[in-house]
C-alpha positions in Angstrom: -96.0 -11.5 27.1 -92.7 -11.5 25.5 -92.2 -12.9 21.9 -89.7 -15.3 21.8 -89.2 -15.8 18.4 -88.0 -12.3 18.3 -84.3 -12.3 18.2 -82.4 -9.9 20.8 -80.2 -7.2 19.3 -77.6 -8.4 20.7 -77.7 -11.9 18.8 -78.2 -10.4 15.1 -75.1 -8.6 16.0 -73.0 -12.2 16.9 -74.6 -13.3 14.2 -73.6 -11.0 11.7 -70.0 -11.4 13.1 -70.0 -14.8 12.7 -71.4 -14.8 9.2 -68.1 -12.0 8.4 -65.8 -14.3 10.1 -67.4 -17.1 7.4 -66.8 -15.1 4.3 -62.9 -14.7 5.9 -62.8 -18.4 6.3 -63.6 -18.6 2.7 -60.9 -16.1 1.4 -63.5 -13.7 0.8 -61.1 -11.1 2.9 -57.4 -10.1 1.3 -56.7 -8.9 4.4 -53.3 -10.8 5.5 -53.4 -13.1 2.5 -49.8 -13.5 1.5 -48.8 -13.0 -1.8 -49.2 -15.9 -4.2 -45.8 -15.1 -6.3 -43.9 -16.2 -3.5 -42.1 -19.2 -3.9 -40.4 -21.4 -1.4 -36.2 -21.7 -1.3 -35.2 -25.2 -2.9 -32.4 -26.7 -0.5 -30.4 -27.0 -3.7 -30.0 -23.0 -4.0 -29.6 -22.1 -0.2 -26.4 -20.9 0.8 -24.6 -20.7 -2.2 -21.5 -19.1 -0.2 -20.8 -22.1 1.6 -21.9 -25.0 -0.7 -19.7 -23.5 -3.2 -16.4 -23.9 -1.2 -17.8 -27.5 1.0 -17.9 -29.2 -2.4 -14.6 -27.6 -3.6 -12.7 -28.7 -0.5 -14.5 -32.1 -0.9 -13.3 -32.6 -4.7 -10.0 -31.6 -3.7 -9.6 -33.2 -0.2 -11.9 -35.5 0.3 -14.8 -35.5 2.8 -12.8 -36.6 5.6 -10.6 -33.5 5.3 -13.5 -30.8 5.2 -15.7 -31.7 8.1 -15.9 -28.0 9.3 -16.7 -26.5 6.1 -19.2 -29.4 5.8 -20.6 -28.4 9.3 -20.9 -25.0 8.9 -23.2 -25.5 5.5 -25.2 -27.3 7.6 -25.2 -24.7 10.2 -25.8 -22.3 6.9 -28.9 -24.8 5.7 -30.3 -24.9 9.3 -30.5 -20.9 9.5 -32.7 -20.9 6.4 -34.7 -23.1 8.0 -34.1 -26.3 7.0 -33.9 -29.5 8.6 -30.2 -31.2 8.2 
């Protein structure tokens, strides 16, 4: 007669997985954990380049007269991944 409150090899091992995958879950593992120094880019310091000379143009010309340097800070804001 078999006894079937033995557990089968094979099911300490899944267990023993899943209890590793648990302490993972719980940020026991560093392992791919991104650094905690890195900070996220403020919309307000992304593409200095073009921000600089958009509101230059608009001070100067108005907004009227500066819609493609306008657009392409967009296009610059877009590329860091923002929504605009």
């Amino acid at each position: 007669m078999v006894n079937s409150s033995a557990p089968a090899a094979n099911v300490t091992t899944t267990n023993l997985a899943t209890e590793e995958t648990k302490k993972c879950d719980t940020k026991a593992c560093p392992i791919d954990e991104k650094p905690k120094t890195e900070k996220k880019l403020k919309p307000c310091c992304a593409c200095p380049e073009t921000k600089k000379v958009r509101d230059a143009c608009i001070v100067e010309k108005g907004e009227e007269n500066c819609k493609d340097l306008i657009e392409a800070h967009k296009e610059c804001m877009r590329k860091m991944g923002f929504n605009v």
